[in-house]
N, C-alpha and C positions, 0 to 999 in steps of 0.2 A: 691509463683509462680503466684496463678491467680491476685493480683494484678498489678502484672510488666505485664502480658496477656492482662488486661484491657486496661493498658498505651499504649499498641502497637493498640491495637484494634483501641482507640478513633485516635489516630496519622493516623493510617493506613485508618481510615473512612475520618481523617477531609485532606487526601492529595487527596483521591480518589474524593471526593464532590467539592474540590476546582478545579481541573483536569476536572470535567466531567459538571459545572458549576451550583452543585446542594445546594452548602454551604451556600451562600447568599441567594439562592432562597426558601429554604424550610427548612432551620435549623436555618433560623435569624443569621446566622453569619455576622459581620461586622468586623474591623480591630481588632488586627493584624493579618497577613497573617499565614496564613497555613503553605506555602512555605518557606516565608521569617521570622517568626517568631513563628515556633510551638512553642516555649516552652510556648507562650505566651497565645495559644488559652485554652480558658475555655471549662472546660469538659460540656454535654449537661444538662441541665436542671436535678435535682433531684439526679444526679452520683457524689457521694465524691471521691475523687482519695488519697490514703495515698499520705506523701510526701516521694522522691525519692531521698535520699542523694547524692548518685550517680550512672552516666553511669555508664554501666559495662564496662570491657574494650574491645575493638576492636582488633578482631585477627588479626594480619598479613596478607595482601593476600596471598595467596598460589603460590608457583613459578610455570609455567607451565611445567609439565610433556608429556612427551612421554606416546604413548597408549600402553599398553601390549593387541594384539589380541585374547590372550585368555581370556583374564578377558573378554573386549569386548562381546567376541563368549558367554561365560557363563553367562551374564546379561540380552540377549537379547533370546536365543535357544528358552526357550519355549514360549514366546510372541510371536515370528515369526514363530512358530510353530502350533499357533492355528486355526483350521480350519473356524474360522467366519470371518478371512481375505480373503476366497475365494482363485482359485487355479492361479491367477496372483498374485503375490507382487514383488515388490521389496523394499528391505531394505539395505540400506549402510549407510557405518561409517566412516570419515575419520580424522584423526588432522590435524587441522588447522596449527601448526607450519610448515608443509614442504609439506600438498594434498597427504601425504600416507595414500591408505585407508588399513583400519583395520579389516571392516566386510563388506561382501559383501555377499547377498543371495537375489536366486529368480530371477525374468525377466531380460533380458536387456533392456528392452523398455517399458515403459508406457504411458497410460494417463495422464500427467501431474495434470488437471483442475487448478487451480488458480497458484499453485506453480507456473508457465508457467511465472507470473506476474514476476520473481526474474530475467529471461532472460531481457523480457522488459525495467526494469527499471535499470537494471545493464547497459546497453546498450546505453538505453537516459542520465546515467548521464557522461557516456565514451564521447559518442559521441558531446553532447552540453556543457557539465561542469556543475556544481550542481548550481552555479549563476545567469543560464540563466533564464530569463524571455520571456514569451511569452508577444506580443503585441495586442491588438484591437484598432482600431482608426477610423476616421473618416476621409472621404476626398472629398475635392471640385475642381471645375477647373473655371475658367473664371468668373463670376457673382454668381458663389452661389445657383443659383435655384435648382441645385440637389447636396443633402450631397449622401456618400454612406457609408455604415458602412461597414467597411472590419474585418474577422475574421481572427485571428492570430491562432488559435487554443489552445486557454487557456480553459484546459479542466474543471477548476473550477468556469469560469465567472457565476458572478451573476447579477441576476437583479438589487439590491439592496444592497447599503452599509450592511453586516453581520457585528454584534457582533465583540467586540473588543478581546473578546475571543475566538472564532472561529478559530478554525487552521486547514490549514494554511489560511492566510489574503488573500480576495479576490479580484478581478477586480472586478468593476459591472457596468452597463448601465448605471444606474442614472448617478452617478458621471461623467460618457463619457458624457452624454447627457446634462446636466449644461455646462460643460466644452464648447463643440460644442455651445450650443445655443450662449452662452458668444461670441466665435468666430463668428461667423453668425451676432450678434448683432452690434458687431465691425465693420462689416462690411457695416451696416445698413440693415441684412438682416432679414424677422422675416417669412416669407413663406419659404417656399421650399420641393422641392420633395425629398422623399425618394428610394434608392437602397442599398442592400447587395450583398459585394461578397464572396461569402464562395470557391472559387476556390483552396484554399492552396492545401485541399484534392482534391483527384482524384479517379476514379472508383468506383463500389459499394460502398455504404454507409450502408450496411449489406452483411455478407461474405454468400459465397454460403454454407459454410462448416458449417454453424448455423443452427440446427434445423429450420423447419419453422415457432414453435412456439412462439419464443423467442420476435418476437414485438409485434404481437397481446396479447400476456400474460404480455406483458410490462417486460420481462427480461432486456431487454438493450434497449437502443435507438440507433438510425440509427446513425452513427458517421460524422459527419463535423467539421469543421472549425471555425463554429461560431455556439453556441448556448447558452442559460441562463439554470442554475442548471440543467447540463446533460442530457439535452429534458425533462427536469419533466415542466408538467402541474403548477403545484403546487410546491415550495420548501419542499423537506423533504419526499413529498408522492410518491407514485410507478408508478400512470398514466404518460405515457410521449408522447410526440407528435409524429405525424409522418411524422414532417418536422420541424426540430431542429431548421435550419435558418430564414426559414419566421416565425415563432414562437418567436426568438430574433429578429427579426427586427419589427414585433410589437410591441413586449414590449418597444422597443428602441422609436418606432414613439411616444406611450403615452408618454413615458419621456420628450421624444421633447416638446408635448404639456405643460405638465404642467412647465417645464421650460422656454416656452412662447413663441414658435414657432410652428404656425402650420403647420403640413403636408399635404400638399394637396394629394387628391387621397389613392394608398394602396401601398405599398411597394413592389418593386419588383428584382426578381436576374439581377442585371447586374455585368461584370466586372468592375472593377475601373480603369480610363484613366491611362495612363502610365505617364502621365504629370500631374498629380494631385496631389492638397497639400496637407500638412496634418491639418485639424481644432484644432483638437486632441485625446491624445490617452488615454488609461491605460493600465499596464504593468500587470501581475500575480504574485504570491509571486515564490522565488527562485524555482527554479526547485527540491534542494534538500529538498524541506518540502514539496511540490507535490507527489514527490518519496513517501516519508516517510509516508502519505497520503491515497497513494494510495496501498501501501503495506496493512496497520495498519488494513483497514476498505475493505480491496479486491476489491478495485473500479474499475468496469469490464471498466468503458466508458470513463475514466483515461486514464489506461492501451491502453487502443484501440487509443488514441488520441497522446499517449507518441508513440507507437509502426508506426504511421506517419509521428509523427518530426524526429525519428531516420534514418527512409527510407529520408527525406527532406534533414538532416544534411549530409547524404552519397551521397549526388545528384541523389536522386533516387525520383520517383512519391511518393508524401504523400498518398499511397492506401495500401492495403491488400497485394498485391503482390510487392509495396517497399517494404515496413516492414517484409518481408518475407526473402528478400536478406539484407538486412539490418540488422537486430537484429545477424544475424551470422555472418555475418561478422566482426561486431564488437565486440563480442565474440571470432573469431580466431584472429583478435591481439589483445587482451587480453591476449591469450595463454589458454584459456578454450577449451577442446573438444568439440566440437560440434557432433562428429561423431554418426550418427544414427536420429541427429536432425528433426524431423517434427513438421512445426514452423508455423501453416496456420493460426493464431492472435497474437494479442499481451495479451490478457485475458485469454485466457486458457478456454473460452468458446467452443470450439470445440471438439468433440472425438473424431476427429482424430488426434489430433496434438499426437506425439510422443517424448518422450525423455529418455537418458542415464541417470541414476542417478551420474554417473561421472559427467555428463555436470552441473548435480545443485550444484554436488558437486564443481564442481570446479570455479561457479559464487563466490559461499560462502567464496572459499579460496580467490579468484582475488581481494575481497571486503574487505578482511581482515586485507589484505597483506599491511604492512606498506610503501611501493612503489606506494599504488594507494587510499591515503588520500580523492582524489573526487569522491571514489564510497561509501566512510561512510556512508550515508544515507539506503543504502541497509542494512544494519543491523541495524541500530538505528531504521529503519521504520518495521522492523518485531515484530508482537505483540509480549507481553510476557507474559509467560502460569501465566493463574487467574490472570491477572491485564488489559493489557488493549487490542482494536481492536477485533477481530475476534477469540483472546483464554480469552477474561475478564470474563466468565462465565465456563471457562473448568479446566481441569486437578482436577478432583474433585475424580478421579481417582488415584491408582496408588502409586509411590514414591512421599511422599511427598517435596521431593527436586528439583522439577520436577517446582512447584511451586518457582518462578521469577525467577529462574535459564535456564529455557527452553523459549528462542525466536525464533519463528519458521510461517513459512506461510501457510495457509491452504489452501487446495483444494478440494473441493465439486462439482460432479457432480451424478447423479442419478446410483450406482453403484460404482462411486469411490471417495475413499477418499484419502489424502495425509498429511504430512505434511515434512517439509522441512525448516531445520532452525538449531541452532545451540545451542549448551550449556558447563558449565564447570564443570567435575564429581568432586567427592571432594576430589580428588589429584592436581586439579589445573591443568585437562588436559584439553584442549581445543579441542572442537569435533566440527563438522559438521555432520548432516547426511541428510539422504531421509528414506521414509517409505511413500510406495505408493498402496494401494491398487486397482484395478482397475474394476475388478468382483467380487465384492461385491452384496450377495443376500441380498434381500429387510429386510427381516427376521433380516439378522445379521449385519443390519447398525449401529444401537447404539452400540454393542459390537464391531463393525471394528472400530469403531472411536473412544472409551475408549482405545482397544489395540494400537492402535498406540500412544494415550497421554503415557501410559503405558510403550511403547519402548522411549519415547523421556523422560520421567521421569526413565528411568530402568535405561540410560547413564547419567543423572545428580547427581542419588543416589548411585554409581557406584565409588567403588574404582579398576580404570578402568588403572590410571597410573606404567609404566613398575618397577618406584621405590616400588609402594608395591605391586606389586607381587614379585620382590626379596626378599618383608621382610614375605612375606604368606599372605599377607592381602586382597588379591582379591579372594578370594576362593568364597566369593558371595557377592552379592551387599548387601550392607546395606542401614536400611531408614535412613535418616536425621533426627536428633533430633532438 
């Protein structure tokens, strides 16, 4: 046994290193691929592997089952029952085959925190389509002497060409700024004055309903229209600015120069003429690897930027309060409840937003549901428990089955925890749930947040399907071997 243990071990490290881009860089791996050619990759230095006559064989997938709610209720009681989830929770359970829930205890309303992001991006990909790309470009009128760089609101623009492994693939300045100078050149022009118009958005560019700590601590950045890696100072690091667009249209003027145009003077906001061309642009990567993106890694200023275009695609103001009528809406044709909804971002950064665990539940079913193929990204983009995003380091906890069976969204705020996502127990039933904690004391944060991996690994290790309880086999969960 622990040699066939080994062969999964080295497999499972050399997909995770190639995945995370650590394989090349610190293990000296070079070709064949991981991906495209595991059998081919050599074990690490000093490690003999017996040889492996053969795969085992591959079970059958399991047919999807109906939930027995009592198996449900008995998998879950005393997990949901422990007092270091504090005295709000909510917890529900539903099958994905038809949105019948099967366990339901505790609040009707909670804090969302992050979960809040499944509404968001459910929404933006309803409403634009998973193909959309956002635009940034450049535009002039008459002679040329002023470009202006207009923001599309591509919430991943970069300064700089990223990594060809970087996902998802970026816009970035440079390359707009060669592109422009080239035009400009064409036209015989190598001076010119700088403007940005970051107008898409509208209103506050921080909600009132955010703590007040949250820019000065560098939680988020002020949201527009145009900016370079999410108002970070720096790519990758925390510091972030606090003026997103003259901070891109800096960076944009140096590009100019070194692409061999100078800018006269500093950069300033104006709108862009309504009769203006375009020098040129770059697009963002599809909308549906944004999603996916933005889900995997909780990306608060994503979210905030998706949760604009949705209010923009409904004809409503790119602000806090589009996005407010907007994201429900699109949500009720859908056919998702929204009922009890309070919806005052598109991140989940606020403690007052409110929602029904039905209503996540029922994003999860809308998304599932083989009638709405362009919301797939919303589950493909939710991490999955111990592998990768925002659960690659968890469920360390619990049923072991829990482990890549369980993808699910998390939510963190000081006091509440969440998670909300979905798994298949090992009758081939296909769940949805919520599990929201929301008064959580200080004390019992690490044990709130193990119990809920715990419930969301309790329904994956879970002979949970109504066929074996007819035959006695749910009488308690079992672990996974």
């Amino acid at each position: 046994m622990l040699p066939l243990v080994l062969v999964v071990l080295v497999y499972a490290a050399a997909l995770a290193s190639y995945r995370f881009d650590l394989g090349e860089r610190w293990l000296g791996w070079d070709y064949p691929s991981p991906i495209t050619e595991p059998a081919e990759v050599a074990p690490p230095p000093g490690l003999t592997l017996p040889e492996v006559e053969a795969a085992p064989a591959v079970a059958e997938p399991l047919e999807a089952q109906p939930a027995d709610p009592d198996a449900v209720q008995q998998a879950l009681a005393d997990l949901v029952g422990d007092k270091a989830l504090g005295p709000h929770l909510a917890v529900a359970v539903a099958q994905l085959s038809d949105g019948e829930t099967v366990f339901d205890a505790g609040a009707p309303r909670v804090t969302p925190a992050s979960t809040l992001k499944l509404l968001t991006t459910t929404a933006a990909l309803s409403a634009l389509g998973p193909d959309h790309h956002f635009t940034t470009s450049t535009v002039t009128t008459g002679t040329a002497k002023t470009v202006t760089l207009v923001g599309g609101g591509d919430p991943f623009l970069s300064r700089a060409p990223v990594e060809a492994d970087v996902y998802p693939e970026r816009a970035d300045l440079e390359t707009l700024a060669d592109a422009t100078a080239k035009a400009l050149h064409d036209r015989g022009r190598d001076r010119v004055r700088l403007r940005y118009d970051d107008s898409l958005f509208t209103g506050p560019a921080v909600s009132p309903d955010w703590p007040a700590s949250y820019l000065p601590d560098d939680v988020v950045s002020p949201i527009t229209a145009l900016w370079v890696d999410e108002g970070r100072k720096t790519p990758g690091l925390r510091e972030r600015t606090d003026d997103p667009s003259l901070f891109a249209a800096r960076v944009f003027a140096r590009a100019l120069e070194d692409a061999g145009v100078t800018v006269r003077g500093t950069p300033k906001r104006q709108l862009a003429a309504p009769d203006a061309d375009e020098l040129a642009s770059v697009q963002s990567a599809p909308l549906a690897r944004i999603v996916q993106r933005t889900l995997e890694v909780s990306d608060n200023e994503a979210a905030e930027v998706l949760f604009r275009q949705v209010a923009l695609a409904e004809g409503l103001p790119g602000s806090f309060a589009g996005g407010q009528q907007a994201v429900p809406a699109v949500l009720d044709r859908l056919g998702v409840d929204t009922t009890g909804l309070r919806m005052l971002d598109g991140s989940g950064l606020s403690r007052d937003n409110l929602v029904a665990p039905e209503t996540e539940l029922g994003v999860l079913e809308v998304a599932s549901a083989e009638d709405h193929p362009e919301l797939r990204a919303v589950l493909t983009g939710l991490p999955v428990a111990g592998w990768t995003g925002s659960l690659l380091y968890e469920f360390e906890v619990g049923d072991p089955a829990g482990l890549g069976r369980v993808r699910a969204k998390t939510g963190t705020l000081t006091g509440v925890h969440g998670l909300t996502g979905v798994t298949t127990d090992l009758d081939g039933t296909e769940l949805a749930f919520v599990a929201v904690a929301d008064r959580v004391k200080d004390r019992n944060e690490g044990k709130a947040i193990a119990l809920l991996q715990q419930i969301a690994a309790a329904l994956a290790g879970c002979h949970c399907g109504a066929a074996a309880a007819d035959s006695g086999d749910s009488a308690s969960p079992q672990p996974s071997s």
